[in-house]
N, C-alpha and C positions, 0 to 999 in steps of 0.2 A: 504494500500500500504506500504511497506518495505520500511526503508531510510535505503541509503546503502552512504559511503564515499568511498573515492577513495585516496590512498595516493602514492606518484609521489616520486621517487629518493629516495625510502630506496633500504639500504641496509643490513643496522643493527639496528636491535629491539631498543638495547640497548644504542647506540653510533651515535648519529646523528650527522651530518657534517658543518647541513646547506641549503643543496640542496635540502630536504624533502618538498613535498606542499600537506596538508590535503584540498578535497573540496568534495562537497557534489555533489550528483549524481542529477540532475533535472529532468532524465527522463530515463527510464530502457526501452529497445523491445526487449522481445525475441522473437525468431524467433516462426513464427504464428502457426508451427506444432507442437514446442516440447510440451513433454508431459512427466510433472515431475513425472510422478508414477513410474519412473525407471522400467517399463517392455518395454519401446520403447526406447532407447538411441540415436534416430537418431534427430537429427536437435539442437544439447543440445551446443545453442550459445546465446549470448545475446547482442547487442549492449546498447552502454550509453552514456550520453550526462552528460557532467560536466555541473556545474549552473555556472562556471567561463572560462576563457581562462588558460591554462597550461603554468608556466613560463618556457619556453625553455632554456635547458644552456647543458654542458656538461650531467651532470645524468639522466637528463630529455628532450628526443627527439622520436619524433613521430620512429613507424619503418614501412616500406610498408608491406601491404598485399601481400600476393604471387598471380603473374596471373597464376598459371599452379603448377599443383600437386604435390609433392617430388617424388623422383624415390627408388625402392628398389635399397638398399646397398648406399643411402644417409648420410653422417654424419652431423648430428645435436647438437642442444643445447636444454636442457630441462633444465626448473626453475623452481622454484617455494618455496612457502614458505610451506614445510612439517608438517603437525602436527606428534611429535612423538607421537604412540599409550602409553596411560595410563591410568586411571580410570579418568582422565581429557585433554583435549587437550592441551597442551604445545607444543609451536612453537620455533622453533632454533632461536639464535640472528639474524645470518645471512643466507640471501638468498640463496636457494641453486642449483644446476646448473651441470650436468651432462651432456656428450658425451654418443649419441646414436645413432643408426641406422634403417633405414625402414627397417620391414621387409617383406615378400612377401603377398597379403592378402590373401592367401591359408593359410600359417600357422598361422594367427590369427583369421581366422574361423575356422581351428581344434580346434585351444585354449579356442574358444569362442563359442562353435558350434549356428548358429541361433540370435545370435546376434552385428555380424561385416557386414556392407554396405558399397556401395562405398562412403557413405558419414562422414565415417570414415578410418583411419588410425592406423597402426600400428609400433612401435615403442620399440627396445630393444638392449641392451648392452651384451655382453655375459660374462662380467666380474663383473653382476648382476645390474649395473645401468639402473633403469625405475623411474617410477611416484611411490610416495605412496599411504599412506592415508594420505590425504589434502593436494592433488597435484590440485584437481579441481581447472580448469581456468589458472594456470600455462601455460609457454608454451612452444611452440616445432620450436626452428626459425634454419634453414638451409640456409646459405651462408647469413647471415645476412637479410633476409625474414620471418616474422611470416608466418608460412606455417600452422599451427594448434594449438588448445587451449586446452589442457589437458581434456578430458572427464570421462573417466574412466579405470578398468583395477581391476586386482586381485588384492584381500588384503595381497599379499605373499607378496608385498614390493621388487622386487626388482628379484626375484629367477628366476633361468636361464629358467624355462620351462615357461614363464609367458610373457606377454609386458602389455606397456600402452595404452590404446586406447584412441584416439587421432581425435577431429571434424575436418574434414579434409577441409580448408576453400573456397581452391580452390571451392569447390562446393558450395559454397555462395556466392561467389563475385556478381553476378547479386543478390541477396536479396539485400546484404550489400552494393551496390551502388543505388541501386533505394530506400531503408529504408533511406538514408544519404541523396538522393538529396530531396526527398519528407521533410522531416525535415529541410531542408535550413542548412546541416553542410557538413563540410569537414572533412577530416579524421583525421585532429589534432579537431576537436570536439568535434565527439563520438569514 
């Protein structure tokens, strides 16, 4: 089994403030269908259970699940900590955080042909901002709502003919509340 950490209120690599909480992960579920051989990209979530409680304060605050799906021509927030591409992965100081838009999921099954479902989304900027590489898990929160978790998407980085594809969560919600009540947590848990 992978031990993975979890680290709460960074912002910057390099320049911590204070508000930072390293803890260890007690218990990982991805969801029971995905299937990491990246020929199926559908269901590619994971819930987690910290081995502690999360110190709540300004930097560090639960955000709601969305009940109901983004709409095309949505504007949102994508984050994430980007590896730039080089003969080694090197990640920027700080967190990085783009304005983007749903786009319709016609044009990201042209983009994608045979690999976009309704249990994903799509998601792009026309001024070139999307996901990179080592945007996985990042995410995509509209109107202050986590609405989706960074999935995948071209390795063009960014370029206008391209988006992020995006595990669209709404279509979890019944997983993700009956994996959370069957495990005795609440959603500031996992």
């Amino acid at each position: 089994m992978r031990k993975y950490t979890v680290r709460l209120g960074n912002h910057s690599l390099q320049n911590e403030d204070g508000s930072e909480q390293e803890t260890a992960v007690a218990q990982s579920i991805p969801h029971p269908c995905y299937n990491s051989s990246n020929e199926d990209p559908n269901h590619d979530l994971m819930l987690i259970r910290l081995c502690g409680r999360a110190s709540l304060g300004p930097k560090v605050k639960p955000i709601n699940l969305a009940d109901h799906c983004p709409q095309v021509g949505q504007k949102c927030t994508i984050s994430s900590w980007s590896s730039v591409p080089s003969p080694q992965e090197n990640f920027p100081d700080t967190l990085s955080c783009a304005e983007v838009k749903i786009i319709p999921q016609k044009r990201c099954e042209d983009t994608y042909p045979g690999q976009v479902t309704d249990s994903t989304v799509c998601a792009h900027e026309s001024s070139g901002a999307d996901t990179c590489q080592g945007d996985s898990r990042g995410s995509l929160v509209c109107g202050g709502v986590l609405q989706d978790i960074t999935s995948w998407g071209s390795d063009l980085d960014g370029r206008p003919e391209t988006s992020g594809v995006y595990t669209n969560i709404c279509h979890y919600l019944g997983w993700t509340k009956k994996t959370m009540g069957s495990k005795g947590g609440s959603q500031d848990e996992l």
